[in-house]
N, C-alpha and C positions, 0 to 999 in steps of 0.2 A: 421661127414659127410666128407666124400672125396672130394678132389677136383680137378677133371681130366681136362686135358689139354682139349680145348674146342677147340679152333680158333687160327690160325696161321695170322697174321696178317703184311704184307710188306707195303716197300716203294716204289710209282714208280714215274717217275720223267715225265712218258709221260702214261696215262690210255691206250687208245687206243693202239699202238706198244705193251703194257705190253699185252695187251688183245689176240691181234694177235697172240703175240708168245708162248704163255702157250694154246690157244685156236689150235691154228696149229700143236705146238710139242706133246702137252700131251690131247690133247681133253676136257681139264677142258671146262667149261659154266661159264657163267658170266652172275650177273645182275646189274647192275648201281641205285646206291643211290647220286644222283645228281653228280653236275660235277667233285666231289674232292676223289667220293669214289665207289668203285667196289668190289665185294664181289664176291666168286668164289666157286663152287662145282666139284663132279666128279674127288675129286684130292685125296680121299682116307680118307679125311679133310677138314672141309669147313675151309675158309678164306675169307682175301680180301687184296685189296692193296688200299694205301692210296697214294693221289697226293700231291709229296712234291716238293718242290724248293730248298730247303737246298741238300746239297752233300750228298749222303748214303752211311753210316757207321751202320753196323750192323743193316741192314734195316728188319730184322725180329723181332717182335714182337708177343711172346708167351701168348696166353689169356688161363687162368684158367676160371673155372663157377663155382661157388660157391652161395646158395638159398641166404644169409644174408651177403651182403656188409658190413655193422655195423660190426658184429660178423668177419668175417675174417680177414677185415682191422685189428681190436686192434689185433688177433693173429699175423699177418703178424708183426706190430711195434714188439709187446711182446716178438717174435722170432728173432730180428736183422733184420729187412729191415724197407726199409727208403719210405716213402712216396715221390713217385715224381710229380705223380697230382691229387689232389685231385677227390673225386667223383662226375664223370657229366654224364647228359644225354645223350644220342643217338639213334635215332630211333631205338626202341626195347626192350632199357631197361637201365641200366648206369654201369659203370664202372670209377674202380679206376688204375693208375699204379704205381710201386714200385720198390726198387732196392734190389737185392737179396745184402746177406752182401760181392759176389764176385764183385758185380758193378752190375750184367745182368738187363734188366728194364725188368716185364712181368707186367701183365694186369689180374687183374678176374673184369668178367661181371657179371648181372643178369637180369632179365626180370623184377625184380620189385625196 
């Protein structure tokens, strides 16, 4: 099974300002998942952006989809990447993220 880039996922330090100005410049649409998290369409790629406090450094976060968390995680270890947080829920389905062996963190979700 493949497993294709799914979801681009950022940082924003203010949702609203983030919302305005991807919504003003590029026409994206936005829908709000309570106050911490925003999810975005019409960008070619869905996404979303997350509300942080911390300073952003390499505020992109690349989500893979993969049917079997179980199954990919042990490939992902088996291959050289490092588990950085374990698998949790989120409305829609859960995910894990990991660091590739150059450092990069990405993410695969699934719905079950």
């Amino acid at each position: 099974m493949k497993t294709p880039i799914d979801y681009i996922e950022f940082k924003s330090t203010d949702l609203g300002q983030t919302k305005n100005f991807y919504s003003e410049a590029f026409g994206w649409e936005f829908t709000d998942y309570g106050p911490s998290y925003v999810s975005f369409s019409e960008a070619g790629i869905t996404g979303g952006f997350e509300l942080s406090t911390e300073p952003i450094k390499n505020g992109a976060l690349v989500v893979l989809y993969h049917g079997n968390l179980k199954t990919i995680k042990e490939k992902v270890i088996k291959s050289g990447g490092a588990i950085s947080k374990e698998i949790f829920g989120f409305p829609g389905g859960k995910r894990f993220h990991f660091m590739d062996p150059s450092g990069n963190e990405l993410a695969i979700w699934s719905e079950k």
